[in-house]
N, C-alpha and C positions, 0 to 999 in steps of 0.2 A: 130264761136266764136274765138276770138283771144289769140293768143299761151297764153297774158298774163291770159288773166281770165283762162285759161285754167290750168296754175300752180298754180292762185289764191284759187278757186274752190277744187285743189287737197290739197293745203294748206290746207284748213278750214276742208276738211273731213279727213285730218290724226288730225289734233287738234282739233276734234266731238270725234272720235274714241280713241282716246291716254288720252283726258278726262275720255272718259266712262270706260277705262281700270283703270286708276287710280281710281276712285270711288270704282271698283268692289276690287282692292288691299287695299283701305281703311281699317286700324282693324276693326270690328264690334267690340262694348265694350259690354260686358254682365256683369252687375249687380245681385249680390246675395248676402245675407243676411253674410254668413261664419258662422252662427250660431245654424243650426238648422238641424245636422246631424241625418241620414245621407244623408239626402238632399245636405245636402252643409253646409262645414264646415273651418278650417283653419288649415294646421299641422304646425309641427313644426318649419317649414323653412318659414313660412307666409304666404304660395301657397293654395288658395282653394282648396278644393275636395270634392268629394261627387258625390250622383246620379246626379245631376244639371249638375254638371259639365262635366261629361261622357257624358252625353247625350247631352250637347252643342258641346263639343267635334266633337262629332258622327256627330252629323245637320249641323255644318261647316264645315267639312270634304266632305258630300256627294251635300252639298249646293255650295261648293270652295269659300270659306267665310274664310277670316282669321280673325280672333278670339281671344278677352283678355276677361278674367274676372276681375273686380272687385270688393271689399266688400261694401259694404253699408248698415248702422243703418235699422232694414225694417223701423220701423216709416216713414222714410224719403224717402223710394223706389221708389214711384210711383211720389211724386214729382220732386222727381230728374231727374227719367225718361221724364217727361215732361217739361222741360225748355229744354230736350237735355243733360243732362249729360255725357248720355250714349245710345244705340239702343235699348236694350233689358234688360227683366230680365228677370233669371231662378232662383227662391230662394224657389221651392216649394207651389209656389202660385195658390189661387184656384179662375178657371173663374167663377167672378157673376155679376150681372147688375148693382150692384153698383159701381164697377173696371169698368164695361165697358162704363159705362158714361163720366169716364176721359180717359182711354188709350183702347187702339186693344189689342187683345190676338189671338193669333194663334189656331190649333186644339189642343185638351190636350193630353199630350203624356204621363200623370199616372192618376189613378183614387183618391180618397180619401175615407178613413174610419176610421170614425173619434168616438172616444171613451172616457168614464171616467173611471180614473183612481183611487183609492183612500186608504188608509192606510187601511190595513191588523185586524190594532187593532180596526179601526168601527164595530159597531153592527149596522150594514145592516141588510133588511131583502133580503135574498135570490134572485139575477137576473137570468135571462139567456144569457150569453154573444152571444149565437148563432142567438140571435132573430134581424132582419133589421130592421131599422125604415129609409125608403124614404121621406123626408119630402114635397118630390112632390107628393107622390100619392093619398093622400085625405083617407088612406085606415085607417078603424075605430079603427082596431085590433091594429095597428101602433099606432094609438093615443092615444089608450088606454096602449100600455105599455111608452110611452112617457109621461104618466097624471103618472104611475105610479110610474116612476123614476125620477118624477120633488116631488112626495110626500117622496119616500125613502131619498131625498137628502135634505130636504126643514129643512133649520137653518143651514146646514153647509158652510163655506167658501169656495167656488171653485177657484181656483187659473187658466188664463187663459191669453196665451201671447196677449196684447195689441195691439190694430189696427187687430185684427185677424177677421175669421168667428166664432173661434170657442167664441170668446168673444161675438162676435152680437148675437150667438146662445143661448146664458146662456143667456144674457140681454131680449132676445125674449121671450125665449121661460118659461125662469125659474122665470123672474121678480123678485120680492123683496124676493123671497120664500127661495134665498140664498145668501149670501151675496158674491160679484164677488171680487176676487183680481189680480189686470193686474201688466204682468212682460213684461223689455224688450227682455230675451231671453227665453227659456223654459230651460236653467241649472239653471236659476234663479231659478224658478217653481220647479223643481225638488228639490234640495236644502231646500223650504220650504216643501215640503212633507216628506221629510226622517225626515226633522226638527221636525213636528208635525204644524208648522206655519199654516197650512195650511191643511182642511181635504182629499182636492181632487185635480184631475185638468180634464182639457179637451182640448184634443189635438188628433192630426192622428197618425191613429195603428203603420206607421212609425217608429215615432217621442221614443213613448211609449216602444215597441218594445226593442230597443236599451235601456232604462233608464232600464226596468223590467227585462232586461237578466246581467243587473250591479249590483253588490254587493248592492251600495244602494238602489236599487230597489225591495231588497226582502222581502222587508216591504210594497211590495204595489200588488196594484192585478188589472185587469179590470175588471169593473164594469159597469152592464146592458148593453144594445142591442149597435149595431153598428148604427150610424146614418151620412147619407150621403144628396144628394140633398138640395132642397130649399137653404139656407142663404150659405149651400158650395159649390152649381153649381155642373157644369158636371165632372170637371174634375180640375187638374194643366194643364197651359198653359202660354207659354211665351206671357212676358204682352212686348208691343209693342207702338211707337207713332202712332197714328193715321193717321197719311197723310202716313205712311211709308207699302204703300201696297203691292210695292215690296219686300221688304222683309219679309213681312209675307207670300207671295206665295211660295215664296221658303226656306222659314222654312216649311210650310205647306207640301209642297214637297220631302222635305227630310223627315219629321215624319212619312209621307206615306211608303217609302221608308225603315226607321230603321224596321220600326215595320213590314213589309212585311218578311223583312227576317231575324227576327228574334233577330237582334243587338239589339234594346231597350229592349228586357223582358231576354236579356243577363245580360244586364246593374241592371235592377230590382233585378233581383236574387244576384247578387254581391254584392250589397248594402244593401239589405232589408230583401234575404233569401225568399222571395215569390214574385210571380208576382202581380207588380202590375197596371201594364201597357194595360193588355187582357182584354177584355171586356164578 
């Protein structure tokens, strides 16, 4: 081979290589909501925060992924993601076959338990907040307290963040037997509940958690069993483009990793006060 191919050749593999280094220095943009603490939220100075964002944090860090957040309306999330907006989202979002029709999701790196909420002054009749309803497991006892809490609720307004699971879930599950009202953020939501606008709502223990330990929150209480699976999937997982399968394996990879030793359900407990990341 002659000297020249030979510099030629060394040329094209440092500009192969110096390519692929750039790439890897590329920001990853991450997408979240900033409205739905303590998942992710916005302080004072305009800076996200929240679990989302620690935990993107954390997966960039052990993935050597340099890393921006930005906010985004959810309504508009997934499609933004999909034209390319942005690489990723963390906004507290739950993997189910309908999300996975348009975009990838990584493994879930928190779980969901997703509950109603309702004012204080209802004359309910009597739940038991400790009872699980899986809406995967076909199990009869489940369906019977799910036939019983769709009767306890049936003529009241349930108030439920838009574009959500927890909205498909009322629509499914509860049909005309109450009447739905969809917000863009859940302070919205809450707001009608302290208001009286509204008798109920439905959203994750998260989410609630945080409203019910707030001043105005103590006019409201949870109400009947925790209900997880079917219409909310396995888990939250970073939702992703589809062609981009490298960097879902090493998201994948780093979730392995947090949660091995321990960082992610560090992360939980900071944020949430219980684990909710352990299986």
């Amino acid at each position: 081979m002659s000297t020249f191919k030979v510099i030629l050749h060394f040329i094209l593999a440092v500009v192969i290589v110096s390519q692929a280094h750039a790439q890897d220095k590329k920001p990853i943009k991450i997408a979240t909501e900033g409205a739905f603490p303590p998942w992710n939220a916005v302080d004072t100075s305009g800076k996200p925060v929240g679990f989302d964002i620690d935990v993107g944090k954390a997966l960039c860090e052990r993935a050597k992924l340099e890393c921006e957040f930005i906010t985004q309306a959810w309504d508009g999330i997934i499609p933004a993601l999909s034209v390319g907006k942005y690489d990723a989202i963390m906004a507290g979002m739950s993997i189910t076959e309908k999300r996975k029709q348009i975009i990838a999701f990584s493994e879930p790196y928190a779980l969901t338990s997703n509950y109603f909420v309702v004012g204080k002054s209802l004359d309910l009749p009597a739940m038991d907040n400790n009872v699980k309803i899986d809406l995967s497991s076909g199990n009869q006892r489940e369906a019977s307290a799910l036939q019983a809490l769709k009767e306890n609720l049936e003529g009241k307004v349930i108030g439920v963040q838009g574009s959500t699971n927890a909205e498909a879930f009322v629509r499914e599950y509860f049909g005309t037997s109450v009447e739905v009202r969809t917000y863009d953020k859940q302070d919205n939501l809450n707001l009608d509940l302290v208001l009286g606008r509204i008798d109920g709502g439905l959203a994750d223990y998260s989410v609630w958690k945080v409203f019910l330990e707030s001043k105005d929150g103590a006019a409201a209480a949870l109400y009947g069993p925790r209900i997880s699976g079917g219409v909310f999937g396995p888990g939250v997982g970073i939702g992703l483009q589809k062609r981009d399968k490298e960097l879902a394996v090493r998201f994948n990879d780093a979730i392995e990793a947090i949660t091995k030793d321990g960082t992610l359900k560090e992360i939980s407990l900071k944020w949430f006060g219980v684990d909710l990341v352990s299986r």
